[in-house]
LOFIKE-653791 format. One record per residue (C-alpha): x, y, z; residue in three letters. Coordinates in Angstrom, 3 decimals. Each point is the difference from the previous one (the first is absolute). Layout:
N
NODE        c1        c2        c3   aa
NODE         X         Y         Z  ALA
...
***
This chain:
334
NODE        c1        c2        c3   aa
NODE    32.258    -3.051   -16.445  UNK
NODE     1.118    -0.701     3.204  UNK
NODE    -2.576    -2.375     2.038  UNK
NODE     1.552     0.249     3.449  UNK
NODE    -0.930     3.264     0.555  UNK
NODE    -3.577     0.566     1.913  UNK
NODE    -2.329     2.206    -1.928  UNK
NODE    -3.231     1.581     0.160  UNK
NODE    -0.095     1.919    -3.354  UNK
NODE    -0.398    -2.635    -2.512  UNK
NODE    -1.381     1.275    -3.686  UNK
NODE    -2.344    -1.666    -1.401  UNK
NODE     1.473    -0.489    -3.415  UNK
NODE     3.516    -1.743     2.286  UNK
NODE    -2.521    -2.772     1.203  UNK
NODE    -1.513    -0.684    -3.091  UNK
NODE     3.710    -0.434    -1.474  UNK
NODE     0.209    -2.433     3.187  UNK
NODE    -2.890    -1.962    -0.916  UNK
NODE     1.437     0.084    -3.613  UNK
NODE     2.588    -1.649     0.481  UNK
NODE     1.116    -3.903    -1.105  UNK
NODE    -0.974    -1.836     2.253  UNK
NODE     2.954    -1.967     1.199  UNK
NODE     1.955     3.436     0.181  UNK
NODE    -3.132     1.555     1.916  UNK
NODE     0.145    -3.427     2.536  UNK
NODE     3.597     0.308     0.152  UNK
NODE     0.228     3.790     1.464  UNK
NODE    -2.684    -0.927     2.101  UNK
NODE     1.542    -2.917     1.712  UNK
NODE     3.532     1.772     0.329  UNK
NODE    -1.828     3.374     1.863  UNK
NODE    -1.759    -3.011     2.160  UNK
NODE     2.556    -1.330     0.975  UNK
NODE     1.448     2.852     1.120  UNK
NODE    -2.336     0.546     2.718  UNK
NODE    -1.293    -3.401     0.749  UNK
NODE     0.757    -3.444     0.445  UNK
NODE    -1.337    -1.156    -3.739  UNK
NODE    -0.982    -3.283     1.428  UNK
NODE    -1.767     0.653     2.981  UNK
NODE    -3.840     0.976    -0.268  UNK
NODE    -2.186     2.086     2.741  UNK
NODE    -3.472    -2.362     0.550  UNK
NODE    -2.728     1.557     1.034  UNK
NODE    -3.545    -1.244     0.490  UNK
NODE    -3.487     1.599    -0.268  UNK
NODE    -3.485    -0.139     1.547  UNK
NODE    -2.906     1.726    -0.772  UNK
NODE    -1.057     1.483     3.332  UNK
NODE    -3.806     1.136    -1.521  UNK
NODE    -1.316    -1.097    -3.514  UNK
NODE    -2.106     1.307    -2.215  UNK
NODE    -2.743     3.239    -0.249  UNK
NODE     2.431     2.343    -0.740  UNK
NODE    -1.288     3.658    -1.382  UNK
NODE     2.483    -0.122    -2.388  UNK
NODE    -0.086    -0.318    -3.683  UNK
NODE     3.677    -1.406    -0.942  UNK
NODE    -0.942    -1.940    -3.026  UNK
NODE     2.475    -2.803     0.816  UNK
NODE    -1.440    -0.790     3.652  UNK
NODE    -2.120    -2.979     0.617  UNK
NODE    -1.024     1.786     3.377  UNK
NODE    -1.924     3.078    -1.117  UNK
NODE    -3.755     0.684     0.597  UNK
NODE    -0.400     0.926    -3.087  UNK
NODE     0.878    -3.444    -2.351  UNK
NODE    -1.499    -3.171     0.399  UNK
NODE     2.363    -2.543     1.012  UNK
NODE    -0.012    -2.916     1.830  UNK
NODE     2.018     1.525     3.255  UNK
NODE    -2.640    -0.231     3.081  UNK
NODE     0.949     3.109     2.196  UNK
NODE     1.369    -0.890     3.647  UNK
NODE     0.299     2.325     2.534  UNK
NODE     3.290     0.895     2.270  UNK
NODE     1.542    -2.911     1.092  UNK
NODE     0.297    -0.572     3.814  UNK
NODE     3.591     0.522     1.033  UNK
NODE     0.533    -3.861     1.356  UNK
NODE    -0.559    -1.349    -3.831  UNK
NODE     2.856     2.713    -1.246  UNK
NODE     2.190    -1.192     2.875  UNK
NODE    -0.786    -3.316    -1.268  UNK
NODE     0.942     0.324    -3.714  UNK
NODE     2.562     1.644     0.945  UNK
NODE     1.770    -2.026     1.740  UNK
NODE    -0.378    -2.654    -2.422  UNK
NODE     1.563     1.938    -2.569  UNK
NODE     3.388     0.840     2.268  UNK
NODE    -0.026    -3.840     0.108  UNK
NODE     0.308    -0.486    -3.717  UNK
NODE     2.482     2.924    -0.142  UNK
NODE    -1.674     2.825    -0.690  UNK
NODE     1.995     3.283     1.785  UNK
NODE    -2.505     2.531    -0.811  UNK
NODE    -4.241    -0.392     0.704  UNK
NODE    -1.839     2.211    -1.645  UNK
NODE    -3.720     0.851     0.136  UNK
NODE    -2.452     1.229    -2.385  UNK
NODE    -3.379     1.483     0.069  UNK
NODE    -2.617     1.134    -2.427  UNK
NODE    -0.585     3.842     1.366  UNK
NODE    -0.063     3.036    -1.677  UNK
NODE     1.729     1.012     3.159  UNK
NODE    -0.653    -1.032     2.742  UNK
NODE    -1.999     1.528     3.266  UNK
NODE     1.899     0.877     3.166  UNK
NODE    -1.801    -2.856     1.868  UNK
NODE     0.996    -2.660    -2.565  UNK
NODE     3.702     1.230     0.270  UNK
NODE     0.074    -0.265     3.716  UNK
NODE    -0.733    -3.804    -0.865  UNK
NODE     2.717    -0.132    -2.355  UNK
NODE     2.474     1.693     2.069  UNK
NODE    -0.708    -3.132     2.784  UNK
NODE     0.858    -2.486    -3.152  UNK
NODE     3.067     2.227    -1.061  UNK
NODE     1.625    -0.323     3.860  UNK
NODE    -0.937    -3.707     0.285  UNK
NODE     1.983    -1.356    -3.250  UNK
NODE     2.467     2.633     0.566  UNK
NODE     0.182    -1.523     3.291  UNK
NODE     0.905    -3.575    -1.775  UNK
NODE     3.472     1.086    -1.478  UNK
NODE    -2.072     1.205    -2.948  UNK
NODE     0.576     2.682    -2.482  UNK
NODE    -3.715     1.563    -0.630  UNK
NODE    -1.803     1.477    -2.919  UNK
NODE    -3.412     1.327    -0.721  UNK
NODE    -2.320     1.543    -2.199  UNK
NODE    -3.209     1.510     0.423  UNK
NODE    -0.492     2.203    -2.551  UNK
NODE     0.307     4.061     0.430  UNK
NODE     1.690     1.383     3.355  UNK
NODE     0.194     3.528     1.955  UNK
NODE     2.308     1.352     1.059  UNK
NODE    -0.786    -0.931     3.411  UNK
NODE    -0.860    -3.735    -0.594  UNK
NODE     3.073    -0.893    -1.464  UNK
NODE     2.253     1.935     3.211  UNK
NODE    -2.067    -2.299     1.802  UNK
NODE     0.762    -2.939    -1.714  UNK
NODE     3.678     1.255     0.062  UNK
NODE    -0.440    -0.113     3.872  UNK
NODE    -1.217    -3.265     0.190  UNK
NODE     3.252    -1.426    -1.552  UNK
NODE    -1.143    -0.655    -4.008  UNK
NODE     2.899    -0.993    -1.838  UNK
NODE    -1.688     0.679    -3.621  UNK
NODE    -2.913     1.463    -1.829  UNK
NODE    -1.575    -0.912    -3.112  UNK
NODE    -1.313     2.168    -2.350  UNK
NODE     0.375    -0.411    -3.693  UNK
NODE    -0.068     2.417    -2.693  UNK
NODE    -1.568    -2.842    -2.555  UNK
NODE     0.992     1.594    -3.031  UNK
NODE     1.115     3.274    -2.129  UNK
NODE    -2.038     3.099     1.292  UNK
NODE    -0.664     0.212    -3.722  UNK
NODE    -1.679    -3.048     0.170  UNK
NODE    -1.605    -0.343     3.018  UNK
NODE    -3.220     1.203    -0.284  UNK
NODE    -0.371    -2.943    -2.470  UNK
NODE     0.057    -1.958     3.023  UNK
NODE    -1.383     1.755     2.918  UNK
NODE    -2.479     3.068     0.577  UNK
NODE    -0.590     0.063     3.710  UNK
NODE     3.382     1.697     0.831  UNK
NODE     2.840     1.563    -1.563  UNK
NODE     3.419    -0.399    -0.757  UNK
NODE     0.550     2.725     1.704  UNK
NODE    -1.778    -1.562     3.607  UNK
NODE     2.232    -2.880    -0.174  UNK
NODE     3.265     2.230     0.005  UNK
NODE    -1.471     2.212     2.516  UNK
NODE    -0.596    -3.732     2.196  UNK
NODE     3.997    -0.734    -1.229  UNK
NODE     1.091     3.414     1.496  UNK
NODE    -2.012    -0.354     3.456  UNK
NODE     1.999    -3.900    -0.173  UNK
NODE     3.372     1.481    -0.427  UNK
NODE    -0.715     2.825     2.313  UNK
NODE    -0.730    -1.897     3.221  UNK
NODE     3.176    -1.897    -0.481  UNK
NODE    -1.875    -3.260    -1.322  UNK
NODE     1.780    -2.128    -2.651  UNK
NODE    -1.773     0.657    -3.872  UNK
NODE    -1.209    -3.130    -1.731  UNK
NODE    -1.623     1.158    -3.502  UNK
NODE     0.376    -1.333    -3.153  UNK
NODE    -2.456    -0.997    -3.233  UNK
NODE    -1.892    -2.213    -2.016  UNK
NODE     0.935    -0.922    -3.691  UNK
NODE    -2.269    -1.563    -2.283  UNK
NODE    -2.709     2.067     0.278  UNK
NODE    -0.170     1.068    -3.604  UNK
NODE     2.970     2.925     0.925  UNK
NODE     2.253     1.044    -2.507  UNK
NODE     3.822    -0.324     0.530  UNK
NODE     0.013     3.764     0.770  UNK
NODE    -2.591    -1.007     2.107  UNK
NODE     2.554    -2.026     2.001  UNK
NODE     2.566     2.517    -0.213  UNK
NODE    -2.173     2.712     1.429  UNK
NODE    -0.732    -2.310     2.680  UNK
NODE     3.984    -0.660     1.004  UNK
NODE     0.664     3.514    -0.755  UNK
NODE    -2.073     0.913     2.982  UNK
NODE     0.737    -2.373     2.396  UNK
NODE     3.634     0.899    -0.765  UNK
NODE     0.092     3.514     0.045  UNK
NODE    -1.928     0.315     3.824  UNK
NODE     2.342     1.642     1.900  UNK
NODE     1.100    -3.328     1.365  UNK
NODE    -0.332    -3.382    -1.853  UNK
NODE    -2.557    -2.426     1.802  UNK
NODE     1.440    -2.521     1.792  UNK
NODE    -2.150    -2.457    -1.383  UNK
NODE    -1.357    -0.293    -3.556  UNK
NODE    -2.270    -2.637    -1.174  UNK
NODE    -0.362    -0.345    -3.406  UNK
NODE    -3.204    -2.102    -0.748  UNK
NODE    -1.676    -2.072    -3.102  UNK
NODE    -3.118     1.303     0.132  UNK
NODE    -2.487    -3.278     0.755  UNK
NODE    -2.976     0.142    -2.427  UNK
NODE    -3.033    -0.767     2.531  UNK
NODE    -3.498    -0.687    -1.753  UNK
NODE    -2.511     2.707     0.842  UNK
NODE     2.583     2.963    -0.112  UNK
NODE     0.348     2.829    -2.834  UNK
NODE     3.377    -1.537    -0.775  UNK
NODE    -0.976    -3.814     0.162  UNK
NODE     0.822     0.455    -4.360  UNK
NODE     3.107     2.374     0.290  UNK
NODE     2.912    -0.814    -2.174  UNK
NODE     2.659    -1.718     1.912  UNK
NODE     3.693     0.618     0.050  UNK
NODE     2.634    -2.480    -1.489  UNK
NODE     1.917    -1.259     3.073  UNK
NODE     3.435     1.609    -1.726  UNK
NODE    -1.770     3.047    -0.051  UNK
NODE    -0.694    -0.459     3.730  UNK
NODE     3.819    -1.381     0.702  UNK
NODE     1.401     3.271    -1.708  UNK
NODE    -2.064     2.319     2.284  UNK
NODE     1.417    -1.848     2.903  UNK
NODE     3.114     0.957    -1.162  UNK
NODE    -0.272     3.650    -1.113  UNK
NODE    -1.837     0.171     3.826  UNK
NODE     3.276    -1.304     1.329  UNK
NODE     1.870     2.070    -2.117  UNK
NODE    -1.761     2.695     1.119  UNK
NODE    -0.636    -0.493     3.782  UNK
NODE     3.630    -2.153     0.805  UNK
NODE    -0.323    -0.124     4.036  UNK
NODE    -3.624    -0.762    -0.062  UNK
NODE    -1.524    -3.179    -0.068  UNK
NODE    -1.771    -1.153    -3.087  UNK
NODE    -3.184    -2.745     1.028  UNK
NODE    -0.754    -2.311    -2.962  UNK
NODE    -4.038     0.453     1.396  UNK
NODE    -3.405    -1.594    -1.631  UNK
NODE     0.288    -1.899    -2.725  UNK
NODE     2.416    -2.492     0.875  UNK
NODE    -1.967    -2.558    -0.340  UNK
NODE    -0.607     0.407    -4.148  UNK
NODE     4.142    -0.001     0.013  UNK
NODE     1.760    -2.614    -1.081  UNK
NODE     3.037    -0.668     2.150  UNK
NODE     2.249     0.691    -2.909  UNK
NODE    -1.329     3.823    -0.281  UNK
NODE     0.117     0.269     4.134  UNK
NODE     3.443    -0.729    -0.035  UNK
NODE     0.890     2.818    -2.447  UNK
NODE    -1.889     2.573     2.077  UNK
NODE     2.037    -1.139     2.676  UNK
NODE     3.088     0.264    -2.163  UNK
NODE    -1.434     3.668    -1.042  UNK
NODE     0.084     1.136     3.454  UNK
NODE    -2.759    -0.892     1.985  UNK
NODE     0.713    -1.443     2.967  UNK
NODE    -3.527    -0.097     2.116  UNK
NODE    -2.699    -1.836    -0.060  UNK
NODE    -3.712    -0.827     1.287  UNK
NODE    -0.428    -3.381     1.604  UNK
NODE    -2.959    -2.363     0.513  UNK
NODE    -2.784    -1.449    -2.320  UNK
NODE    -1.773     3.016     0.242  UNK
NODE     0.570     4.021    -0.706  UNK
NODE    -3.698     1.837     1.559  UNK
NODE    -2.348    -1.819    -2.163  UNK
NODE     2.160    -0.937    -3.008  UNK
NODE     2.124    -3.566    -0.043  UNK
NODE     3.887     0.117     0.502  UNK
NODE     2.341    -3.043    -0.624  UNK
NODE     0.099    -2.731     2.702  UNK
NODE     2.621     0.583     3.132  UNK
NODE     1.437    -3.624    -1.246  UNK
NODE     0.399     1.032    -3.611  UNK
NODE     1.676     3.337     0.669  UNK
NODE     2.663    -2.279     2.534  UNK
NODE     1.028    -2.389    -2.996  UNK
NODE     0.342     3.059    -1.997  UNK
NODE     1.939     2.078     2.306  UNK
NODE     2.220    -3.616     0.691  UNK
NODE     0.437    -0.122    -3.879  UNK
NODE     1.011     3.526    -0.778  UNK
NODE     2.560    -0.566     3.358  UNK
NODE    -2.327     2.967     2.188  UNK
NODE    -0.440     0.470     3.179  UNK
NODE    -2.063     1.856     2.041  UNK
NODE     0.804     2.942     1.503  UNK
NODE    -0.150    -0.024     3.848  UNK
NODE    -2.562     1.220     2.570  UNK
NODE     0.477     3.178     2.460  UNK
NODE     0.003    -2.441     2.610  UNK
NODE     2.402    -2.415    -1.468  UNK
NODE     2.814     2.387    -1.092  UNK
NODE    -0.627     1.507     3.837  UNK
NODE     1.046    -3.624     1.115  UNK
NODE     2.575    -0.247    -2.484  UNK
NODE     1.997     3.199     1.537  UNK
NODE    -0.665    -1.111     3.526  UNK
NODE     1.469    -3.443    -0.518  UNK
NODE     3.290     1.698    -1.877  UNK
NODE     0.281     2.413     2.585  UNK
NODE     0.113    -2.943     2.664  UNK
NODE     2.539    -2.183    -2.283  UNK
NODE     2.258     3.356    -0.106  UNK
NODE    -0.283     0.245     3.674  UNK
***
């Protein structure tokens, strides 16, 4: 098999061989593609807010912020755009290159995504890379949001389509590719990717790769996430996954998806730093930063430093710092 070639026809039966595999031979095919399309010891940071919390319609069985459980998230509405500015700028000073926001909609209304826009142009203003996600877009909101300069949106598909309506009723499989397509389609960068643990098979988690790999172009961003039991929710009992479980789907997702780039997400902070460092090693090369993720803890800014200065990682740079990087080399060759 030749993994340098970009596909988007992958069988199902060729990723469960991947995810069959022993596991240093799995890691090492992984790391070799990796390396062949980024620097393996540099890592994208990114850092995220939740913008509104809480009283979603939504019935995702894994979400602390739905109407519908009982959990001990109070709802909050929109923030005001000063307190994004503000968080934002603290997290370009601890490194972060990308700021993304988060909030609990369905989708949201055209007057809540005017507000959004004015957060969108004020970090992207900063030298920021932006993200959001709000849940289901038209057509029409997300060419707006296209206009107003967003770098990425998030919208995950969660889990096998087989499986998903173990997790969530209120919407389809189906809406969240149609939300993908609308992404894609006003030229905005795709960040979608899934939650294991949720009591998924390992078909389950092929499915899931299988579709994010065979869009008709890979997203840019995947996150791959631990899924966070949160008291209150239908999933607060699931059946975890054993973390080498979790490390080989990082790899099969790089195997799968080489130029993208593959976010260790939530549930960092159950990892030891032993089984970070071999997702890193297995191809991911992103991650979320700050002590929290929406409404769920992440490790400490500190802690994820000392690691990084441990495994020998750095970060990788801001828009706004590579920007003065080529100006200053353009004035040293002049």
């Amino acid at each position: 098999m030749n993994d340098t070639i970009l596909r988007h026809d992958w069988r199902i039966e060729e990723i469960e061989a991947l995810l069959d595999l022993p596991f240093n031979d799995l890691l090492f095919r992984a790391q070799t593609l990796h390396r062949a399309h980024f620097d393996p010891n540099q890592v994208q940071v990114s850092s995220l807010l939740s913008i509104k919390t809480g009283a979603c319609s939504e019935d995702c069985g894994y979400c602390s912020q739905s109407a519908k459980y009982n959990t001990d998230v109070e709802p909050e509405r929109l923030l005001p755009v000063g307190e994004v500015i503000e968080a934002a700028s603290a997290a370009k000073a601890k490194g972060a290159s990308r700021f993304c926001m988060g909030a609990a909609w369905r989708n949201p209304t055209d007057k809540n995504l005017e507000r959004v826009i004015e957060m969108v142009e004020a970090v992207h203003g900063m030298g920021m890379e932006t993200c959001i996600t709000l849940g289901m877009l038209t057509e029409a909101q997300a060419q707006r949001l296209s206009e107003a300069g967003l770098d990425y949106y998030n919208h995950n598909l969660d889990t096998s389509p087989e499986f998903y309506g173990e997790v969530i009723t209120t919407r389809t499989f189906e809406d969240r590719l149609d939300t993908l397509a609308h992404v894609r389609n006003a030229g905005i960068n795709v960040c979608s990717g899934g939650i294991l643990g949720m009591g998924e098979s390992r078909r389950d988690r092929a499915r899931m790769l299988q579709e994010l790999a065979n869009l008709p172009r890979h997203p840019e961003s995947v996150p791959i996430n631990m899924l966070v039991p949160v008291e209150g929710t239908p999933l607060y009992d699931a059946e975890g996954i054993d973390h080498l479980e979790f490390i080989r789907t990082i790899a099969v997702a790089r195997l799968l998806m080489p130029e993208s780039y593959v976010r260790l997400s939530a549930g960092r902070a159950e990892m030891s730093d032993e089984a970070q460092a071999l997702c890193f090693l297995a191809g991911a090369n992103s991650i979320f930063y700050g002590e929290r993720l929406l409404t769920t803890d992440n490790p400490e800014t500190d802690a994820d430093r000392q690691l990084f200065n441990r495994l020998g990682l750095t970060m990788e740079a801001s828009v706004e710092s590579m920007v003065k990087a080529a100006k200053g080399s353009c004035r040293k060759s002049a």
